[in-house]
C-alpha positions as CSV (number, residue, x, y, z in Angstrom):
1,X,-141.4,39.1,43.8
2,X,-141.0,42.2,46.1
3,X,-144.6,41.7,47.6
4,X,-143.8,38.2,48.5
5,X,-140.6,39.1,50.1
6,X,-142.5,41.4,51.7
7,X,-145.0,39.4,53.1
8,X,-143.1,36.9,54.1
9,X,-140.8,39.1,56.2
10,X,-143.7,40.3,57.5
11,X,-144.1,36.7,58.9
12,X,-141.0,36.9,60.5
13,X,-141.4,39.4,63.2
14,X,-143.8,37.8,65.4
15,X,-141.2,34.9,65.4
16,X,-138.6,37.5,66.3
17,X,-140.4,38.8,69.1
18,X,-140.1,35.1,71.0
19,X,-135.6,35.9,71.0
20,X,-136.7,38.3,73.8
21,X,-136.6,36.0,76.8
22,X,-134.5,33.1,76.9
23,X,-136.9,30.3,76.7
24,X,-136.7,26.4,75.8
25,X,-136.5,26.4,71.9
26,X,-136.5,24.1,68.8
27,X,-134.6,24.7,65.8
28,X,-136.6,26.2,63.1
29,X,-137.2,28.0,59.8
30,X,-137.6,31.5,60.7
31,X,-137.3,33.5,57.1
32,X,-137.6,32.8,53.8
33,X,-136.3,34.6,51.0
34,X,-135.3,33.7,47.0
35,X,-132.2,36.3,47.2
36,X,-128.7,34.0,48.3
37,X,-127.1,35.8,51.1
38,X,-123.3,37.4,50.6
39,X,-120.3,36.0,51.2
40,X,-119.2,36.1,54.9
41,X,-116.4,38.4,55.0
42,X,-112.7,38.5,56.3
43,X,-112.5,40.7,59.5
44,X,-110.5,40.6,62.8
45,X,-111.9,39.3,65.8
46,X,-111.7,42.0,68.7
47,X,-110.3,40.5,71.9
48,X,-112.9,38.9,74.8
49,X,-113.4,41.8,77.1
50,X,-114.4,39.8,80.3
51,X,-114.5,35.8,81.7
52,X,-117.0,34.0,80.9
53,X,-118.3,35.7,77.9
54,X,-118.5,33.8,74.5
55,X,-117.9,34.1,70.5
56,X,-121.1,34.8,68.9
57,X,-119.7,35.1,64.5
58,X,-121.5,37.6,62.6
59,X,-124.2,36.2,60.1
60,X,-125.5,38.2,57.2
61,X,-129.8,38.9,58.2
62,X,-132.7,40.0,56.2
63,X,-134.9,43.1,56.9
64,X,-137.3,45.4,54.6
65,X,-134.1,47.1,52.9
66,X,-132.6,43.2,52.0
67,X,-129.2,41.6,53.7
68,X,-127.8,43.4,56.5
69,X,-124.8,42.4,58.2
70,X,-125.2,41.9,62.3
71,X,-121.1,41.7,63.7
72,X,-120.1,39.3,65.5
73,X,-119.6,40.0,69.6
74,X,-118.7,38.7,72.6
75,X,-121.5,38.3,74.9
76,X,-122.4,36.8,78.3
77,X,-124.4,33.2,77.8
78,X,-128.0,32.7,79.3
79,X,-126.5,30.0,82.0
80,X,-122.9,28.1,82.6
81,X,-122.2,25.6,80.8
82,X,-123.8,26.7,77.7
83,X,-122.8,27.1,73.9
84,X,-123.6,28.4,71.4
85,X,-124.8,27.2,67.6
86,X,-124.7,29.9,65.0
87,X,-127.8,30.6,62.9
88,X,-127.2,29.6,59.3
89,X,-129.0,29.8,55.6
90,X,-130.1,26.7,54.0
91,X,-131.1,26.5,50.3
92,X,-133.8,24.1,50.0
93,X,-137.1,23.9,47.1
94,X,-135.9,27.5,45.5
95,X,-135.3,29.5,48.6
96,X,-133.0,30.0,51.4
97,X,-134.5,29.9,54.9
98,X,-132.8,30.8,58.0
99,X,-132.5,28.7,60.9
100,X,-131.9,30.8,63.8
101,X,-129.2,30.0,66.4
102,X,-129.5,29.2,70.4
103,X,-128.0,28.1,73.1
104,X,-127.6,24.6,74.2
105,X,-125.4,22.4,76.8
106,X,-123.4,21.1,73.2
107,X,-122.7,22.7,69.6
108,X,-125.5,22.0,67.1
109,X,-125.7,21.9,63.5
110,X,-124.9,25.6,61.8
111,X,-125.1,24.5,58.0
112,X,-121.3,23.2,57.7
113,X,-120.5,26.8,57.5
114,X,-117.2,28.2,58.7
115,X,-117.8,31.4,60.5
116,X,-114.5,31.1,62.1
117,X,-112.7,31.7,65.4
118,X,-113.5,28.4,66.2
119,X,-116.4,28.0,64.3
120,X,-114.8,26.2,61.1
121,X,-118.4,24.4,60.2
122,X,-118.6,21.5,62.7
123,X,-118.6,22.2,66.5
124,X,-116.3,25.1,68.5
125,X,-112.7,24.6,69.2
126,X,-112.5,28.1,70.8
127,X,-112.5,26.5,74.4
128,X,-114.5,24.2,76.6
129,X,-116.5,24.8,79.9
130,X,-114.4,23.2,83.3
131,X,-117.2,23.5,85.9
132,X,-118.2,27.0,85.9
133,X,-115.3,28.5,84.2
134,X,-115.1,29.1,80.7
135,X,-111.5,28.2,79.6
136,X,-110.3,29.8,76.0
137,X,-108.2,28.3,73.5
138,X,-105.9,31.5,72.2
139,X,-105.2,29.1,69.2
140,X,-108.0,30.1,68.1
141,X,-109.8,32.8,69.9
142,X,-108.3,36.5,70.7
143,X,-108.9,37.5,74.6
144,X,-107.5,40.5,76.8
145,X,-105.2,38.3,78.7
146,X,-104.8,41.1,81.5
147,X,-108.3,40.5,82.6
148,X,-108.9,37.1,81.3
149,X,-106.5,34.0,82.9
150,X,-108.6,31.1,81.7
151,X,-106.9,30.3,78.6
152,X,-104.9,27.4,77.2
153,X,-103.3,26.5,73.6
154,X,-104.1,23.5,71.9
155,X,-103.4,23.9,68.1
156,X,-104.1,20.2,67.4
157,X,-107.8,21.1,67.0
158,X,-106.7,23.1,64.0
159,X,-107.6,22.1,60.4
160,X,-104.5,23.2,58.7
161,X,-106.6,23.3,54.9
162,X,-106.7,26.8,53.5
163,X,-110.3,27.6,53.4
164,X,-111.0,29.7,50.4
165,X,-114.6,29.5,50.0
166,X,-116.8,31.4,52.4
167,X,-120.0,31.2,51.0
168,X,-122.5,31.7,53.6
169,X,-125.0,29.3,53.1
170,X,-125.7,25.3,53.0
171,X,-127.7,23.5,50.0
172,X,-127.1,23.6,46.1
173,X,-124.5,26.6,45.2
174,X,-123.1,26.7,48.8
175,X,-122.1,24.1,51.7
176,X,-123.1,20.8,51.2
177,X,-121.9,19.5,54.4
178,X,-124.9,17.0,56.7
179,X,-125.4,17.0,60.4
180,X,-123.4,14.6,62.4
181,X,-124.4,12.2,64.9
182,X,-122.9,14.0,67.6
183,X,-124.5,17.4,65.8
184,X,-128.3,15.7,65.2
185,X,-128.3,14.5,69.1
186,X,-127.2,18.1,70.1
187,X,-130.3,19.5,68.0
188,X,-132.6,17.5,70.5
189,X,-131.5,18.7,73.3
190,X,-132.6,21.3,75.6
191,X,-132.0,24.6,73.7
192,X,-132.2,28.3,74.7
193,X,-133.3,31.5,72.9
194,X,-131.0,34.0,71.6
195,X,-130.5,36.6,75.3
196,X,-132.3,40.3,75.3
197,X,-128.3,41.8,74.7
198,X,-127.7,39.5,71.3
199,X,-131.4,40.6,70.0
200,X,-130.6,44.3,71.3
201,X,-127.7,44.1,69.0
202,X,-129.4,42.8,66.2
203,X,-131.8,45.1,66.2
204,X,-128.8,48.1,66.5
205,X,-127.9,46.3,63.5
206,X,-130.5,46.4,61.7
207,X,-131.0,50.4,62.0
208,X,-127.8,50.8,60.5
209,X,-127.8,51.5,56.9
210,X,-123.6,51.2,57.0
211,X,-124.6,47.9,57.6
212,X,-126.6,46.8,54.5
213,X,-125.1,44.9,51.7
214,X,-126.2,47.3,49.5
215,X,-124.5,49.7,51.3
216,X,-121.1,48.2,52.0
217,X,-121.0,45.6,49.3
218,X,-120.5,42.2,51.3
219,X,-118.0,44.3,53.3
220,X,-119.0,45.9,56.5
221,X,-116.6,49.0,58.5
222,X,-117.4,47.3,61.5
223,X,-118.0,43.9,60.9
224,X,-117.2,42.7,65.2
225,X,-117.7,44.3,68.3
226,X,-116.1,43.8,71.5
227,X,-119.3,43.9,73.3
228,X,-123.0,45.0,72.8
229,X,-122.0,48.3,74.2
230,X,-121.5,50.5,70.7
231,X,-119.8,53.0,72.8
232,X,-117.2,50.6,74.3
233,X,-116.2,49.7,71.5
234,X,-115.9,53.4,70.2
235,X,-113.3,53.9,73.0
236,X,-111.5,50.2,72.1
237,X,-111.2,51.5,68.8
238,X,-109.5,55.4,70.0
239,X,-107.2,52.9,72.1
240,X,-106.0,51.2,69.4
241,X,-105.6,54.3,66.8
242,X,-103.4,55.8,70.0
243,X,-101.5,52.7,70.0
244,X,-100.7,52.1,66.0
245,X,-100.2,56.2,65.9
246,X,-97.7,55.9,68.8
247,X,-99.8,58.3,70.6
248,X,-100.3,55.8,73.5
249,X,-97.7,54.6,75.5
250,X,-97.7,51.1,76.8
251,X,-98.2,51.9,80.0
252,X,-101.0,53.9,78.9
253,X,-102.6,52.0,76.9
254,X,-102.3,49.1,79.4
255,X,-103.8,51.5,82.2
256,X,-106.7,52.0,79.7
257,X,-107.9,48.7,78.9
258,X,-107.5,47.9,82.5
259,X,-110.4,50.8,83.1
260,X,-112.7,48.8,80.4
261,X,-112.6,46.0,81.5
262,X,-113.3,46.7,84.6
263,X,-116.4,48.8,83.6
264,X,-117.1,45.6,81.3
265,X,-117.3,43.2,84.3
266,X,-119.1,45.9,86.4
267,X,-121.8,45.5,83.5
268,X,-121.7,41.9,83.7
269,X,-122.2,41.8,87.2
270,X,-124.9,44.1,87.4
271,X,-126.9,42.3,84.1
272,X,-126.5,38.9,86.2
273,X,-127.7,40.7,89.3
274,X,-130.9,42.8,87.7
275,X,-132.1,39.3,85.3
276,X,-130.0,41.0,82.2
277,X,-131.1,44.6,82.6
278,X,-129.5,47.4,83.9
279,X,-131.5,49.8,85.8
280,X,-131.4,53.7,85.0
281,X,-129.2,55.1,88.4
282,X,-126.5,51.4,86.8
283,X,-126.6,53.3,83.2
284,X,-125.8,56.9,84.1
285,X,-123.2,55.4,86.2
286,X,-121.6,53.4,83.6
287,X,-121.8,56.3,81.1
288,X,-120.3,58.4,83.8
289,X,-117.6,55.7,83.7
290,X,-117.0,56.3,80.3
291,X,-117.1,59.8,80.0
292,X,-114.0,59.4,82.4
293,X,-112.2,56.9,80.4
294,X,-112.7,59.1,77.1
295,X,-111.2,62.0,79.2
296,X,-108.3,59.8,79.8
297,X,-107.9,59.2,76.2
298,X,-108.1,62.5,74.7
299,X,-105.2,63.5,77.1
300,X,-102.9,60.5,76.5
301,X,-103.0,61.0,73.1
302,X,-102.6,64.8,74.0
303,X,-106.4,65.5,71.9
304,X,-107.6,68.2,74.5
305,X,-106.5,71.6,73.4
């Protein structure tokens, strides 16, 4: 059994190699494997850094070591106007195959499953596209509302059923839910691949050994991210040990996150600017950034001796 889990994870990677560059895509089977995944787990989703950016849920993946668990993140879509449909596992003729997610101008079909924050199985209630803003329901979806105004409530949209079961995968044993109509005529429509930063992160994932179920058990330290940038959300995290300590003050902590986020939208601006890449004078600049906000931490919470 090993050698053909092998092999056919070996099949995989040219197939991964195509998430790369956002390109026109069809949904498709990308692994294979006869092990079910884990459950999804219960974690906190970390508040949107930046406008514009989206809810991507974190998905249990395979690699050479088994099930590894890539966080969820907020990340900047490939155009406006776009969503996004979650990768799921299906269990079909003995094994479960992933279909990978994308990008596409209306939510697909993710296997029924309810990733949450607005993923509950069919669709996104997390907030809608008006023009080219991205508005966000904070029903459903935590944002940094001193650097994000584009937000509304609408708890209608809510499912008030307890949802106990969050098995991660559809077909016999797991989700049995069907695509819709509205979900079938989003699957052929024009879709987009997974962007460089969302398989940057998977592959950060992936080197992670914290990460793999076998490791962690089903539950993951760090099961979301703020953003793509590990270090960011090293400093999100200090911010919010200062504040539950009582180390940071609110006016601190306030003058803080103001500083990421504007580093955050500094990063966004240069990605959209440079085709999703930063160039090497833009990094060194941003990690000067940082090396100043971490200062700024470490004396708040009175670290430097």
């Amino acid at each position: 059994m090993r050698s053909l889990l092998r092999v056919r994870h070996l099949l995989f990677l040219p197939l991964a190699l195509l998430f790369v560059v956002p390109t026109v895509s069809t949904a498709q089977v990308a692994v294979s494997i006869t092990v079910a995944p884990p459950v999804i787990p219960v974690y906190t989703q970390p508040p949107c850094p930046v406008g514009g950016y989206l809810w991507t849920p974190g998905y249990w993946a395979w690699g050479p070591a088994g099930y590894y668990w890539v966080p969820g993140v907020w990340v900047a879509p490939p155009h406006v106007g776009l969503l996004w449909t979650p990768g799921y596992w299906g269990f079909v003729g003995g094994v479960y195959g992933w279909h990978a997610g994308y990008w596409g101008p209306h939510v697909g079909f993710y296997g029924g499953i309810n990733y949450g924050f607005g993923y509950g199985g069919v669709g996104f209630i997390g907030g809608v596209w008006r023009g080219n803003v991205f508005a966000y329901n904070t029903a459903v979806v935590h944002v940094n509302e001193t650097v994000v105004r584009n937000v509304y409530v609408d708890r209608t949209v809510i499912n008030n059923t307890t949802v106990v079961n969050r098995t991660s995968f559809n077909g016999v044993g797991g989700v049995t839910a069907r695509p819709t109509a509205q979900e079938q005529m989003a699957m052929r429509e024009q879709h987009f691949q997974p962007t460089q930063d969302q398989v940057s992160h998977q592959m950060s994932a992936s080197r992670d050994r914290s990460m793999l179920a076998s490791e962690n058990h089903g539950m993951p330290q760090h099961a979301a991210f703020a953003s793509v940038n590990q270090r960011q959300f090293n400093q999100q995290q200090r911010i919010a040990n200062g504040v539950r300590s009582g180390q940071l003050t609110p006016g601190e902590t306030a003058h803080l996150e103001h500083q990421e986020a504007e580093i955050h939208q500094e990063v966004h601006n240069d990605r959209a600017a440079n085709g999703g890449h930063l160039t090497s004078q833009e990094h060194n600049q941003v990690e000067h950034q940082q090396n100043h906000v971490s200062h700024e931490i470490s004396k708040d919470k009175h670290e430097e001796h």
